[in-house]
C-alpha atoms as an extended CHARMM CRD file, in Angstrom:
* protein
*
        84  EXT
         1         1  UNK       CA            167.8300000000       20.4630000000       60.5620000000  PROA      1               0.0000000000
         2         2  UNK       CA            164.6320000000       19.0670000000       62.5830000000  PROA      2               0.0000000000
         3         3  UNK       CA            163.3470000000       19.4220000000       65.4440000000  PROA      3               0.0000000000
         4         4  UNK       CA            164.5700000000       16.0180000000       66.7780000000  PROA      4               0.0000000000
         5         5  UNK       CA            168.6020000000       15.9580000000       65.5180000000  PROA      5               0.0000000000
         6         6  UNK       CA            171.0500000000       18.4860000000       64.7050000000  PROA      6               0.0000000000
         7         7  UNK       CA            174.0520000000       17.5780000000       62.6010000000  PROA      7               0.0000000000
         8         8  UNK       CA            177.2030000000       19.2870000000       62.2830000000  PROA      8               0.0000000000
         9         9  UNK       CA            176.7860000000       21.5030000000       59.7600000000  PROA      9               0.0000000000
        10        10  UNK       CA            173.5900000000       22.5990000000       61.5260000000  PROA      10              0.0000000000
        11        11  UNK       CA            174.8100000000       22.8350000000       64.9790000000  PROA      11              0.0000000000
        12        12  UNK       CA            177.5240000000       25.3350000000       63.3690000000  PROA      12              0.0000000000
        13        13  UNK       CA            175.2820000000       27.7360000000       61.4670000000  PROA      13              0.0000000000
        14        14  UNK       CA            173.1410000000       27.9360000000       64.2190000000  PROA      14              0.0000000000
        15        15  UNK       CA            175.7270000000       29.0370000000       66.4560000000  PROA      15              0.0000000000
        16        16  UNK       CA            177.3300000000       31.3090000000       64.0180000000  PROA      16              0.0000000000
        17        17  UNK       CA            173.5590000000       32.6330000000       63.4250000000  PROA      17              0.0000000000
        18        18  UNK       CA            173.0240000000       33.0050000000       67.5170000000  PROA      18              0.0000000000
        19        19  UNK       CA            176.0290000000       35.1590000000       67.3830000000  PROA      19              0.0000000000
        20        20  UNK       CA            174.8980000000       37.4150000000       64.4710000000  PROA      20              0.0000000000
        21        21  UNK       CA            171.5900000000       38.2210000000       66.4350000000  PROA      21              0.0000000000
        22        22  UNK       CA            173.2970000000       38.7970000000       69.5670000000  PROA      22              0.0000000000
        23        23  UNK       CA            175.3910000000       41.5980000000       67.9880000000  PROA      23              0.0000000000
        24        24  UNK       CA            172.3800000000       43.1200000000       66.0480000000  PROA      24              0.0000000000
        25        25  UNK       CA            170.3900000000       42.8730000000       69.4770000000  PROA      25              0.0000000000
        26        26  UNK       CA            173.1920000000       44.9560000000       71.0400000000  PROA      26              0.0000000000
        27        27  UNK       CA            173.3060000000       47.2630000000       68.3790000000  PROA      27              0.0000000000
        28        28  UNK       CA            170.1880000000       48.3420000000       68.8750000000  PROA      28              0.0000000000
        29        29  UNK       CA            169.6890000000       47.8700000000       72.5900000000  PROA      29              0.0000000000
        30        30  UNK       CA            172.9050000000       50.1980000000       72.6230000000  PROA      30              0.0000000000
        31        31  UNK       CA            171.6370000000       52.8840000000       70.4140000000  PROA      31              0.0000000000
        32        32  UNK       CA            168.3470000000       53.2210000000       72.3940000000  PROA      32              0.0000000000
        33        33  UNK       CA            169.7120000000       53.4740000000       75.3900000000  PROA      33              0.0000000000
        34        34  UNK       CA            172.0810000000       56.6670000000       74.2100000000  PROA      34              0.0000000000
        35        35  UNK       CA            169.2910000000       57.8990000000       72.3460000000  PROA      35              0.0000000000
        36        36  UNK       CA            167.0930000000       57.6050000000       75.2400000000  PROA      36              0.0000000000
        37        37  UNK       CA            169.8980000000       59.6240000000       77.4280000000  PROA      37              0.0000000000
        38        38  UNK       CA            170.2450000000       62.0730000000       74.6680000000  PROA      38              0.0000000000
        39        39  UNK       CA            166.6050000000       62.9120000000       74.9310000000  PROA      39              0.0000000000
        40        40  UNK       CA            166.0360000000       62.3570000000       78.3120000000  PROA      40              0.0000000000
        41        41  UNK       CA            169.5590000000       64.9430000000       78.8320000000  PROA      41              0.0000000000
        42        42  UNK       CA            167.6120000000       67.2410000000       76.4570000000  PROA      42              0.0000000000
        43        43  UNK       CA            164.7640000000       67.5120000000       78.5230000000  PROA      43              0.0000000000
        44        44  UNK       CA            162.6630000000       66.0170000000       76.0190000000  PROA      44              0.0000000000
        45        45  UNK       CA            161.9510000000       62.4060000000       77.7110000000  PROA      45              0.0000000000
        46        46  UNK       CA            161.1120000000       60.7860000000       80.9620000000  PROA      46              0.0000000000
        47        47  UNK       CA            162.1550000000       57.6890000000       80.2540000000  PROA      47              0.0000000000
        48        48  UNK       CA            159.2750000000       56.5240000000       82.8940000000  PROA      48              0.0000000000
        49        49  UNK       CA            156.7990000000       58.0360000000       80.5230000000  PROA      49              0.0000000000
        50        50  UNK       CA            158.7820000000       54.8870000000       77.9510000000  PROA      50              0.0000000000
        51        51  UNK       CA            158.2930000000       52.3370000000       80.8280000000  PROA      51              0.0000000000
        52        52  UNK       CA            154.6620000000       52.9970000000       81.5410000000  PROA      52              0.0000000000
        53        53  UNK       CA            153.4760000000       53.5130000000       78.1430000000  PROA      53              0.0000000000
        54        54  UNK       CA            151.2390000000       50.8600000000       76.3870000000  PROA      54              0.0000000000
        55        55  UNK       CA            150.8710000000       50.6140000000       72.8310000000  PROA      55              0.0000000000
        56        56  UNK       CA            147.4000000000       51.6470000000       71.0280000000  PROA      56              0.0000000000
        57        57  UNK       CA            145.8310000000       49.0200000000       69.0610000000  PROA      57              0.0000000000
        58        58  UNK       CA            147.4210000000       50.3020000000       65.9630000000  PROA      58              0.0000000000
        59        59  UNK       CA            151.1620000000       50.1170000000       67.3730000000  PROA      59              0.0000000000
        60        60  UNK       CA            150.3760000000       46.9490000000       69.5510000000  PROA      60              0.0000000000
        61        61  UNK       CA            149.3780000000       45.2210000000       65.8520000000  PROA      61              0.0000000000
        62        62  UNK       CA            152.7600000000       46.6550000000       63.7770000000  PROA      62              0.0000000000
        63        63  UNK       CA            154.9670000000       45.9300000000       66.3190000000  PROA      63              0.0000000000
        64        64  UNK       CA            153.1550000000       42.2770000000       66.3490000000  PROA      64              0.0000000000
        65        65  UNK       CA            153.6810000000       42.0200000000       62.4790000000  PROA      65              0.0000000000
        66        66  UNK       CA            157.1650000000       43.3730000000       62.8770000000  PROA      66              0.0000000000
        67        67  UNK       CA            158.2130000000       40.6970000000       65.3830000000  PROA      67              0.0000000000
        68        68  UNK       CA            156.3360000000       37.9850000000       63.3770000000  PROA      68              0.0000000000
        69        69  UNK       CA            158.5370000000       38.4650000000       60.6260000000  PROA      69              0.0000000000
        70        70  UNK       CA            162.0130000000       38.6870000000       62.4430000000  PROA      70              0.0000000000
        71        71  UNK       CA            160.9730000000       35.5570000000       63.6120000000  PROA      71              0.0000000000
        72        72  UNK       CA            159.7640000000       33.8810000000       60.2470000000  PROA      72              0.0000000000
        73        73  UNK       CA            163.4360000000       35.8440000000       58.7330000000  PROA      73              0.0000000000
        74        74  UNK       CA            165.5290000000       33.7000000000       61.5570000000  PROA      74              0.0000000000
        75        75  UNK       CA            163.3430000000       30.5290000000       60.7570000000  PROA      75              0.0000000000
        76        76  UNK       CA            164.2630000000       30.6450000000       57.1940000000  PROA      76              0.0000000000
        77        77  UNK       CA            167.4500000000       31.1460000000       57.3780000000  PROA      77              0.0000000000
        78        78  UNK       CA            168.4060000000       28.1760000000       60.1150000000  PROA      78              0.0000000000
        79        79  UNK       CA            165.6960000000       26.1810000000       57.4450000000  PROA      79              0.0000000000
        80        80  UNK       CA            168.1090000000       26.9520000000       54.6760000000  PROA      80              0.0000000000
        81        81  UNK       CA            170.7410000000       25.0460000000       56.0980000000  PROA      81              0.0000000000
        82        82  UNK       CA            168.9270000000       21.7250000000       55.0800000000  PROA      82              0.0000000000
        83        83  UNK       CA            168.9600000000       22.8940000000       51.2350000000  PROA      83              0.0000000000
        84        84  UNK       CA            172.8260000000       22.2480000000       50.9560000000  PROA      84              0.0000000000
């Protein structure tokens, strides 16, 4: 695959890898959001206090790493399909 063409093959894993993140993305969008009502039900959580929060440096630079390497993990894998 390249940046230019897609061939079959590659137009096919790249759907069927589209689709695989889409259902882990819901997965976890779907557990935060009941574990957010859980907490927030519990008394525990404002979930304003989630929406206003920014990370410290610390946080800010592992959730950077973090995303950097879902991203790199997706890259490889669509990459892979040009090693058939």
């Amino acid at each position: 695959m390249t940046d230019e063409t897609l061939n079959d093959g590659d137009v096919g894993r790249l759907g069927q890898a589209l689709i695989t993140l889409t259902k882990e993305v819901w997965v976890l969008r779907d557990r935060q959001r009941v574990l957010e009502a859980a907490l927030e039900a519990a008394g525990v959580l404002d979930r304003a206090v989630i929406d206003a929060h920014t990370p410290d440096a610390k946080l800010a630079e592992s959730l950077a790493q973090e995303r950097q390497q879902l991203i790199d993990n997706i890259l490889q894998a669509l990459g892979a399909a040009n090693d058939d």
